[in-house]
Each structure stands twice: as C-alpha cells, then as structure tokens.
GUNU-516890 format. One record per residue (C-alpha): x, y, z. Coordinates in steps of 0.1 Angstrom, whole numbers, plus 5000, padded with zeros to 4 digits. Example, Ala and Ser with C-alpha at 12.3 -4.5 7.8 and 13.67 -1.06 7.14 Angstrom:
! GUNU-516890
512349555078;513749895071;
This chain:
! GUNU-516890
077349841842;075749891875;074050161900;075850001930;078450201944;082250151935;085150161952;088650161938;091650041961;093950291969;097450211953;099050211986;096449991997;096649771969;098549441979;098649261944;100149621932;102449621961;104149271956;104349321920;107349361903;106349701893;106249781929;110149681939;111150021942;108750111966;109149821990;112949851985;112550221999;110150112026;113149912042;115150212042;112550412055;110550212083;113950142097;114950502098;111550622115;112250372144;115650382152;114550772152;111450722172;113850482197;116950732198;119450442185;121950662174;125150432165;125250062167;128149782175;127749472152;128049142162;128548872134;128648492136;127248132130;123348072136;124847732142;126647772175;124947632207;125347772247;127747542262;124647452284;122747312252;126047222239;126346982267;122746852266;123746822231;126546592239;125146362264;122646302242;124746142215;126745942236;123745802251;122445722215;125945682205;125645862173;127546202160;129646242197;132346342174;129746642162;128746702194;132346762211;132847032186;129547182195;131347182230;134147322219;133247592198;129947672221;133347912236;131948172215;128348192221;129448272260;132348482248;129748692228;127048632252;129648832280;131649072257;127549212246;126649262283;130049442289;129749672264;125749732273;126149832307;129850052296;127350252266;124350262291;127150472316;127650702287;125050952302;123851062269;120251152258;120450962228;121150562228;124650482219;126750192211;123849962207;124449592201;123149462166;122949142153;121248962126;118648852147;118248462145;119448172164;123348092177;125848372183;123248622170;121148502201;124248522220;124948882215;121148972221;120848752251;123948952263;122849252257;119149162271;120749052307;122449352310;119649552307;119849752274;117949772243;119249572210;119149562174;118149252150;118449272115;116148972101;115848832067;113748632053;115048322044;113747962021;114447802056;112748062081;115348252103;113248292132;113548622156;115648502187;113748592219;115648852234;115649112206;114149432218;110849362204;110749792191;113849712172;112949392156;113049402120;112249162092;114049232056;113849102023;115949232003;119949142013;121349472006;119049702022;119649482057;123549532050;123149892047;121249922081;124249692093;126949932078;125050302084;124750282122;127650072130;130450252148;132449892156;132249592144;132749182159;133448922135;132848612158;133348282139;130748192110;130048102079;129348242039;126948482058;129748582081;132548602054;130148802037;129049052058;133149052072;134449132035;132049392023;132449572049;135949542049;135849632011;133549962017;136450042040;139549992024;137750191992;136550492018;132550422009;133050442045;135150702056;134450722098;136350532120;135050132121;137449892147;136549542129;138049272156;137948962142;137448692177;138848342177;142448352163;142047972158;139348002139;140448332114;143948222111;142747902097;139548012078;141548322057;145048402055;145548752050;149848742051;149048492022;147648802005;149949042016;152548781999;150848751967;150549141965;146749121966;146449341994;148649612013;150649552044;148549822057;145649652051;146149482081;145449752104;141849712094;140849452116;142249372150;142448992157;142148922192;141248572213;139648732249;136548892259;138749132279;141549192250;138349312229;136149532252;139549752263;139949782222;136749852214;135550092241;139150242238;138450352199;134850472204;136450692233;138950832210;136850842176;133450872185;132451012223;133851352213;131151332180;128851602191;126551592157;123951262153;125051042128;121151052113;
C-alpha cells in the first residue's frame, strides 16, 4: 500500500482490454458503427461496387512491365498477359469516371451512386483512380491482411477505412450498394461475387442490385453457370441475376438505366 495517488484506466481506454478476446464484441460493433457515423457525416447515401484482381496492372505499367522482361528476357510470357488483361484496369478506370460525373449530375443533396471498392492496389485502384479524375468522392473498404493491403492513393482520404474482421467489411459492401461490377479476379472476387449473389437469390437482400459481371472471356471460362442450370443446381431464372457484358458502354447504359428505374424515384435514405 501507498499514499500516492491512483489512477485506474478507463475500460474504453484500456488497450490490453480492448484487444482481448473478451473485447471482440465491442470492436466487432465499432466497425459497424464508425463506418455508419462517416458515411453519415459525408452524406454517402448508396454506393456502386467495383470488384476485381489487386493483381492487374495499367496498360501503361503493363507495358513498362513488358519491356522490362524482354530486355532481361525472363517471364515475357507473364508479362504479355499483364498486357493483355491490363484491358480491365482502363475499362474500370473509364466505366468509374462515367458513372461519377452521371451520379454527380443527379442534383441531389445527399451523395449518390458512389463508387466503392476494396481499397488496395490493381482494379480496386482502377475504379478509385476513375472515380478520383472525375472529380467525385469514393469508397475503400480495406482489410487487414498477413501480406499488408496498402490504401491506393486516390481513395477519398474521409472515406478510407481499414477493417479486420471479413464480414463486417462485406456488410458495408452489401448495405450501401445499389449495383454491383464484378470485373475479373480472384478467390476474393469469387467470394465477394457469390455471397452476394447468394444473399440475393435467398431475398437477405430484397432491393433491386444489377450484378454485371465484365469480361465475357474471362466469366464464361472461370464459372459456367448453363453447367448449373444443366445439373439442376440452379434455376433458369437464376440467370437474370447478373448481366454479363464485354464494353464500358454496354455497362454504364445498363447500370444507370436500372438505378433510373429502381432507385432515383427512392425518396426515403437507405440509412
């Protein structure tokens, strides 16, 4: 015992306490509720999603890419697919900035049709980049990852976010998103692609969510959904969940043509 004064942490203070396992609860809530206060504070109303591979270059680093291994001549086999499918980071780059300055015309107080991605490097970047050029704010959804996902640079540094826990970043990525891109990717892709898809064809998600899936090369290959329609796995009218389209133009007329029709005339926040 002592006469010198004490003083006890505060629990909410208290970091040992805080990333304890006692404390999960409370730090899964504070990704539901820090998220909520800013997209509030910000007006973000409803989102679009953009999915796709971290791993896709710019065609311009694509190409750097590329000279660089013939030089060396090492992976130049590697580096022509880069090429090739670096398609997609300027398809997403363009189709982000369309849709921007189209929701930025909207004339609406409150901030619609925002672009959202995951945040990191390749089409994510894309998308942000896109949506950066064009002048309007954008979404990324970070995670924390054993090989650090760092922030791409042209995330609207207010609507930054860093999660930990997977499902609380997929429920920001479901609960604002009024459309949805599925540009080609990997397991992260497929993932966030079929659980939303599942949440949808159950009706855990009953508003109206136009899922195009971009690159028919790519998604005809990658999953064949006849094949399940032929096993009896899935409905014929499955189908109609996702619209498959190959053009930045094919996609913005579909997209800003269901948000039009399903969404515009929405006069109640989705918050």
């Amino acid at each position: 015992m002592t006469d010198d004064p004490f003083f006890p942490i505060k629990a909410y203070r208290d970091e040992n306490f805080l990333n304890s396992r006692a404390a999960r609860p409370l730090r899964i809530l504070a990704e539901y509720m820090e998220p909520e206060e800013r997209f509030r504070k910000e007006q973000v109303r409803d989102t679009i999603v953009i999915f796709g591979s971290a791993r896709i270059l710019s065609a311009e680093n694509a190409q750097k890419a590329l000279k660089s291994a013939k030089e060396s001549g090492s992976d130049v086999e590697k580096a022509e697919k880069a090429v090739k499918m670096s398609r997609y980071y300027e398809d997403s780059r363009e189709l982000a900035a369309r849709l921007t300055t189209w929701s930025k015309g909207l004339d609406r107080e409150d901030k619609r049709f925002v672009i959202c991605t995951g945040g990191g490097p390749g089409i994510m970047e894309a998308a942000s980049r896109g949506a950066s050029e064009a002048k309007g704010q954008n979404v990324g959804l970070n995670i924390s990852l054993p090989f650090e996902q760092y922030a791409n640079p042209y995330i609207t540094r207010s609507l930054a976010f860093k999660f930990h826990y997977f499902f609380t970043r997929k429920f920001w990525f479901a609960y604002l998103a009024k459309a949805i891109v599925a540009m080609p990717g990997g397991v992260g892709t497929l993932d966030e692609l079929f659980e939303t898809l599942t949440l949808i064809q159950t009706q855990k998600i009953r508003k109206k969510v136009p899922i195009v899936l971009y690159g028919k090369e790519f998604w005809d290959r990658v999953v064949d959904f006849d094949a399940l329609v032929e096993f009896g796995t899935i409905n014929a009218e499955d189908l109609k969940l996702f619209h498959r389209s190959d053009s930045v133009d094919d996609t913005f007329e579909y997209l800003t043509g269901e948000l039009t029709e399903h969404h515009l005339s929405d006069p109640e926040p989705s918050m």
